[in-house]
Backbone as XML, in Angstrom:
<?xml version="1.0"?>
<chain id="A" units="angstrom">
  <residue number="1" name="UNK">
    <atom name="N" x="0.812" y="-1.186" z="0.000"/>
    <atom name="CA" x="0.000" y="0.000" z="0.000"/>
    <atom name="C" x="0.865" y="1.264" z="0.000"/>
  </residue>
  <residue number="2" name="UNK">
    <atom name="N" x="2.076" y="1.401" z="0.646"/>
    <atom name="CA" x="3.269" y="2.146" z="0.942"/>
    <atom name="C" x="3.757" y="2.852" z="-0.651"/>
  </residue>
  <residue number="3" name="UNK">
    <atom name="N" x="4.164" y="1.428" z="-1.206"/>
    <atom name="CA" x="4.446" y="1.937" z="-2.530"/>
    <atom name="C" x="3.523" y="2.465" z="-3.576"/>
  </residue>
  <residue number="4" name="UNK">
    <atom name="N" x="2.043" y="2.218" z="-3.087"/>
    <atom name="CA" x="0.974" y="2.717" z="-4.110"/>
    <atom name="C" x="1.504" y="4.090" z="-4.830"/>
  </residue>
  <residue number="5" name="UNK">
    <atom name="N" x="1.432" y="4.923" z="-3.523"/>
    <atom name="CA" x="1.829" y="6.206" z="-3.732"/>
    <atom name="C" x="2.524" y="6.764" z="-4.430"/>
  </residue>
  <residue number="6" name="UNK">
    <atom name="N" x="3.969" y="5.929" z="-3.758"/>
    <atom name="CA" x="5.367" y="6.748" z="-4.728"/>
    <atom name="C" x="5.213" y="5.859" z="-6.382"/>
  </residue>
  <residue number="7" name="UNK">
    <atom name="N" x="4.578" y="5.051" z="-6.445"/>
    <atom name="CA" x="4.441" y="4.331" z="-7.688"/>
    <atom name="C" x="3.998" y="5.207" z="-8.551"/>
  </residue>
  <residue number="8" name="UNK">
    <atom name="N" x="2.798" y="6.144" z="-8.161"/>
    <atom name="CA" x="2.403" y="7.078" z="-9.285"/>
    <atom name="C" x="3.595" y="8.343" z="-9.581"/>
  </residue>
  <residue number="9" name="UNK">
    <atom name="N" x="4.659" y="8.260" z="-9.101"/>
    <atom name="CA" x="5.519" y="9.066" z="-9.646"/>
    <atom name="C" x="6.881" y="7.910" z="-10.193"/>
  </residue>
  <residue number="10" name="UNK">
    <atom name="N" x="6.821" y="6.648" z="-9.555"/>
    <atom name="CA" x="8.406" y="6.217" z="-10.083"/>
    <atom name="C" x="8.129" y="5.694" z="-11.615"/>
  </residue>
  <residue number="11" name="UNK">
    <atom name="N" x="6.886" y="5.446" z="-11.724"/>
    <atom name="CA" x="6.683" y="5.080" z="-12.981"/>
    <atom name="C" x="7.040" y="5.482" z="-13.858"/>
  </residue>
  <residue number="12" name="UNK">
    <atom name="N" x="6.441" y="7.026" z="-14.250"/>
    <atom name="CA" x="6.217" y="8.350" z="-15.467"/>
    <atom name="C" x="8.226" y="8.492" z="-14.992"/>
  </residue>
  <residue number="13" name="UNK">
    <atom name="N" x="8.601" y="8.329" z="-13.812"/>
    <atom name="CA" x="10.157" y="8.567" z="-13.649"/>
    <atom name="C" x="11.144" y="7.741" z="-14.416"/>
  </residue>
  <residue number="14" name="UNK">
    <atom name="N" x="10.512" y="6.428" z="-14.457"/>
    <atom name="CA" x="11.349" y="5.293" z="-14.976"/>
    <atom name="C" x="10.890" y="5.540" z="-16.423"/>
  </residue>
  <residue number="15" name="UNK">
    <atom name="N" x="9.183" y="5.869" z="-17.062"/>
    <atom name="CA" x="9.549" y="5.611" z="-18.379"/>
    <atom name="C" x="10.390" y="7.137" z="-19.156"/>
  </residue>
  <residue number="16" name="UNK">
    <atom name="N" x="10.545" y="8.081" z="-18.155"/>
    <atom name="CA" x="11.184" y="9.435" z="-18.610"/>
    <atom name="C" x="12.888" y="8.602" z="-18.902"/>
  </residue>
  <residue number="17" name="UNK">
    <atom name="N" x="13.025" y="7.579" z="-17.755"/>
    <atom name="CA" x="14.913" y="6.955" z="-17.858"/>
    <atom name="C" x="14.855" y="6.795" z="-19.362"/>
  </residue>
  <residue number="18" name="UNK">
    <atom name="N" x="13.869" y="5.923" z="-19.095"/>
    <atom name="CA" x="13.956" y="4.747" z="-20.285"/>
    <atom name="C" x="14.094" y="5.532" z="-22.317"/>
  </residue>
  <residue number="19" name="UNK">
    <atom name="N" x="12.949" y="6.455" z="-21.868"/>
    <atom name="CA" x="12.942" y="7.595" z="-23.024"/>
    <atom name="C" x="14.470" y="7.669" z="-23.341"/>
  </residue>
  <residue number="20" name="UNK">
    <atom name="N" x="15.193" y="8.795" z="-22.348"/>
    <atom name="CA" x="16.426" y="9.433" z="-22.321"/>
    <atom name="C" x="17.587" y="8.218" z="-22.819"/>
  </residue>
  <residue number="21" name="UNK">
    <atom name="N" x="17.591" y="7.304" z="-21.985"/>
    <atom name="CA" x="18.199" y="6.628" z="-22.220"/>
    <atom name="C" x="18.455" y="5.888" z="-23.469"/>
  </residue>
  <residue number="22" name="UNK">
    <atom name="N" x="17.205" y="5.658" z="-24.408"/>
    <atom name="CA" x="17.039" y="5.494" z="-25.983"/>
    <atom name="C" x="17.098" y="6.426" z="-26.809"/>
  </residue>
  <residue number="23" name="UNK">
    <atom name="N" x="17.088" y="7.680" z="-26.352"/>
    <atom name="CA" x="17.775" y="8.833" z="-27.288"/>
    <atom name="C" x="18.573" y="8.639" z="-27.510"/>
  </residue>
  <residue number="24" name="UNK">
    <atom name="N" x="19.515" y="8.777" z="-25.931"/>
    <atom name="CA" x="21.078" y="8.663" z="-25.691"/>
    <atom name="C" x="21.729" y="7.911" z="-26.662"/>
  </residue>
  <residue number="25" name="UNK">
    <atom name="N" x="21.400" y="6.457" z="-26.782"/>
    <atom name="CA" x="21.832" y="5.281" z="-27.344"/>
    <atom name="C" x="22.023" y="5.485" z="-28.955"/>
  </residue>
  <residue number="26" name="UNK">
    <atom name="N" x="20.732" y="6.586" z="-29.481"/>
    <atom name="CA" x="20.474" y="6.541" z="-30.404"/>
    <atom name="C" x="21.391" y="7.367" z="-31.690"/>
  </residue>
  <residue number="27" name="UNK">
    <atom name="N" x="21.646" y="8.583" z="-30.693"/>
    <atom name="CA" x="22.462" y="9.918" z="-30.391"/>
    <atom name="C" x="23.851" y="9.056" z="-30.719"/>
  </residue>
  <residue number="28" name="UNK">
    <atom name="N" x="24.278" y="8.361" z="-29.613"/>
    <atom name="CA" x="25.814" y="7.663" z="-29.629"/>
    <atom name="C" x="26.072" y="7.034" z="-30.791"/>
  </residue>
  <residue number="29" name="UNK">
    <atom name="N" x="25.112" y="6.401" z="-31.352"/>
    <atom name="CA" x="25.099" y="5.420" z="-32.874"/>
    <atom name="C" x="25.403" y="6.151" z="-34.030"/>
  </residue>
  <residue number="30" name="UNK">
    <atom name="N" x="24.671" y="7.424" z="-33.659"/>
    <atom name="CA" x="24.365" y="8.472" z="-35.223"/>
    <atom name="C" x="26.085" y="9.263" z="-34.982"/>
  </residue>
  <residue number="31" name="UNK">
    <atom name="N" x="26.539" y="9.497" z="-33.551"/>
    <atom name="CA" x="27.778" y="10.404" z="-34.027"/>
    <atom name="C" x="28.965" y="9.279" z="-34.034"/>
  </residue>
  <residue number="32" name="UNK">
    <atom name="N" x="29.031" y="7.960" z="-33.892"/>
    <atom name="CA" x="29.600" y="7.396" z="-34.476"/>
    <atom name="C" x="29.861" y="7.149" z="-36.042"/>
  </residue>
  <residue number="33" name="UNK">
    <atom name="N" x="28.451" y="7.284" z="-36.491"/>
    <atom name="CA" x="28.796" y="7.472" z="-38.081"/>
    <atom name="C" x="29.487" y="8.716" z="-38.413"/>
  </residue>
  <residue number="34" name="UNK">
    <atom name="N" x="28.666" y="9.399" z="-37.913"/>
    <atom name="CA" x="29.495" y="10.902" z="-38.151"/>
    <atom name="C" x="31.006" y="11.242" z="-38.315"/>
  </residue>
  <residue number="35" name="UNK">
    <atom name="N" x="31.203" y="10.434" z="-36.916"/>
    <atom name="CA" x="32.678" y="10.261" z="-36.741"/>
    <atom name="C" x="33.553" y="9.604" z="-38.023"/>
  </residue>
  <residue number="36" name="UNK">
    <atom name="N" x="32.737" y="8.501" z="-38.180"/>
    <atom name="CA" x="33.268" y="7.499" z="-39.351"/>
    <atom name="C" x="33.457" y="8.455" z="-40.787"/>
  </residue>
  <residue number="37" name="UNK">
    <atom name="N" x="32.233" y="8.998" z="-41.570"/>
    <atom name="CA" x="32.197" y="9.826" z="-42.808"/>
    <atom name="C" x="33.191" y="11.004" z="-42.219"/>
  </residue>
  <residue number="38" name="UNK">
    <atom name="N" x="33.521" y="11.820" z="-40.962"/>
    <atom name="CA" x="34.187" y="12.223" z="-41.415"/>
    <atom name="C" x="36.076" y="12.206" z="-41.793"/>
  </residue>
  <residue number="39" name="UNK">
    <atom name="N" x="36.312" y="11.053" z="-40.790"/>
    <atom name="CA" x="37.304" y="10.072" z="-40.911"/>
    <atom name="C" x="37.656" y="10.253" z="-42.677"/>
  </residue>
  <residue number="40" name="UNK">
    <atom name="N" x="36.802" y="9.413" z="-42.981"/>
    <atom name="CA" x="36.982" y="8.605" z="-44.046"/>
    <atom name="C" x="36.692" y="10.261" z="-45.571"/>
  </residue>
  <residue number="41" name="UNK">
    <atom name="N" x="35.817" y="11.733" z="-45.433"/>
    <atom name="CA" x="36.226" y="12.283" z="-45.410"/>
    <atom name="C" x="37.578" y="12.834" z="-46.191"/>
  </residue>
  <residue number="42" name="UNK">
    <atom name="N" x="37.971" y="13.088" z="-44.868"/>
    <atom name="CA" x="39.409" y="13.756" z="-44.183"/>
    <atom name="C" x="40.303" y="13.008" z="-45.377"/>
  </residue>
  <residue number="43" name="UNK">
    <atom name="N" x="40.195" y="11.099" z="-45.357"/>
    <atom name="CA" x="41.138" y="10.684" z="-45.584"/>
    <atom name="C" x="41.477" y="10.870" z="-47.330"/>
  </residue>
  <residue number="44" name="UNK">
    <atom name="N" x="39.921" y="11.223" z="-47.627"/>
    <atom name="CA" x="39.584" y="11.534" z="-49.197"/>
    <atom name="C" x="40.306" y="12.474" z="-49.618"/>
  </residue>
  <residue number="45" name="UNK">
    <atom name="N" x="39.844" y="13.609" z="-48.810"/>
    <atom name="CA" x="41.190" y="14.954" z="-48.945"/>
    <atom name="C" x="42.438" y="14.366" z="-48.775"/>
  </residue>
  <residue number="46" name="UNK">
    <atom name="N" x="42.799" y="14.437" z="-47.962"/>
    <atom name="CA" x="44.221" y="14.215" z="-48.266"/>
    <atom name="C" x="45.061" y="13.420" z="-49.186"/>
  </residue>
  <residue number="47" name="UNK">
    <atom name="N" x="44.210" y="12.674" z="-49.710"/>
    <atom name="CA" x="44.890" y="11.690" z="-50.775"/>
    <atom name="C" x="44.615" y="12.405" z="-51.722"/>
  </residue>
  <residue number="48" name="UNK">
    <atom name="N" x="43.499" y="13.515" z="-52.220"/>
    <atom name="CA" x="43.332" y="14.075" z="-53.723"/>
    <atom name="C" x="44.531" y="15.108" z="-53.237"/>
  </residue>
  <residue number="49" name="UNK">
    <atom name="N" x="45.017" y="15.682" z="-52.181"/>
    <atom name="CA" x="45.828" y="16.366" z="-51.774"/>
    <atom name="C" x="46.709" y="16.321" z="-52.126"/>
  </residue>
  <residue number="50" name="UNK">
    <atom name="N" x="47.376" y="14.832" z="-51.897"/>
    <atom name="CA" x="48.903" y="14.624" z="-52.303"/>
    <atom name="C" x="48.672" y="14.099" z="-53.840"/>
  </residue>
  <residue number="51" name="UNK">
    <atom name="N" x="47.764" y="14.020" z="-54.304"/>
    <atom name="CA" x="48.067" y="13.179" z="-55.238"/>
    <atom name="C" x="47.784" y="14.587" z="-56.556"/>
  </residue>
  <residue number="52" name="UNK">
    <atom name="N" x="47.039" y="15.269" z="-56.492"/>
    <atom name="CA" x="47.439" y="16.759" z="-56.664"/>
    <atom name="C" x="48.548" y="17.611" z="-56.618"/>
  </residue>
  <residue number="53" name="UNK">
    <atom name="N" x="49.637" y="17.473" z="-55.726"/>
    <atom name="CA" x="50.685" y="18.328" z="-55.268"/>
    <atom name="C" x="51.607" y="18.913" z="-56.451"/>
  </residue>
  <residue number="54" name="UNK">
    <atom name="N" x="51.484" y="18.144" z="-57.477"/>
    <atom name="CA" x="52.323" y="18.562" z="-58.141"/>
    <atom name="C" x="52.066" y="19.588" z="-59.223"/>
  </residue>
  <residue number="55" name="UNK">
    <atom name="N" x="50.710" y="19.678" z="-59.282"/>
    <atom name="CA" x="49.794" y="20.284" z="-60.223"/>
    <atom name="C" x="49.531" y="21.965" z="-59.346"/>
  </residue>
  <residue number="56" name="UNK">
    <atom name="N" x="50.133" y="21.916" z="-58.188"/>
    <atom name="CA" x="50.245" y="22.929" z="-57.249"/>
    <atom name="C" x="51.251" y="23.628" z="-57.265"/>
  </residue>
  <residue number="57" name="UNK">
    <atom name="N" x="52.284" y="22.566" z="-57.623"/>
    <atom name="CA" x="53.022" y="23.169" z="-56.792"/>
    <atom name="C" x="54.214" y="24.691" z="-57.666"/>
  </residue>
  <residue number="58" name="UNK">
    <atom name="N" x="54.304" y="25.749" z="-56.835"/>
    <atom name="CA" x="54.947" y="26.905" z="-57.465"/>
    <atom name="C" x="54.483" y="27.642" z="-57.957"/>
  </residue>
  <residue number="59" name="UNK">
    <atom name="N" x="52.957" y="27.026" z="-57.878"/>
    <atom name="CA" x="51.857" y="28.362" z="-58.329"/>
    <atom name="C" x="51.741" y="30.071" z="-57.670"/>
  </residue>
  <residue number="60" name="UNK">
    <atom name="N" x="52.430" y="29.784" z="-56.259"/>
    <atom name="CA" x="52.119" y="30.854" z="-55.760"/>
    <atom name="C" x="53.578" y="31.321" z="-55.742"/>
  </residue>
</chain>
């Protein structure tokens, strides 16, 4: 009977965790890709970079 009470708040409390917590998860997944494209990116540049250099170079 004790817990009746606080039950009507741990509930809406636990499914607020549960929410956050599947954002969170969701959030962590998506800037891992992020992370990845821009890795991979980065690594694009730099290879048209060097592989360019010579077509650069003494221009300025």
């Amino acid at each position: 009977m004790e817990a009746g009470l606080f039950q009507l708040m741990v509930g809406p409390y636990n499914d607020v965790i549960r929410a956050v917590t599947a954002r969170a998860r969701e959030g962590a997944a998506a800037m891992t890709s992020i992370g990845q494209t821009l890795i991979s990116v980065a690594d694009t540049y730099d290879a048209e970079d060097k592989a360019n250099e010579h077509r650069i170079r003494d221009v300025y």
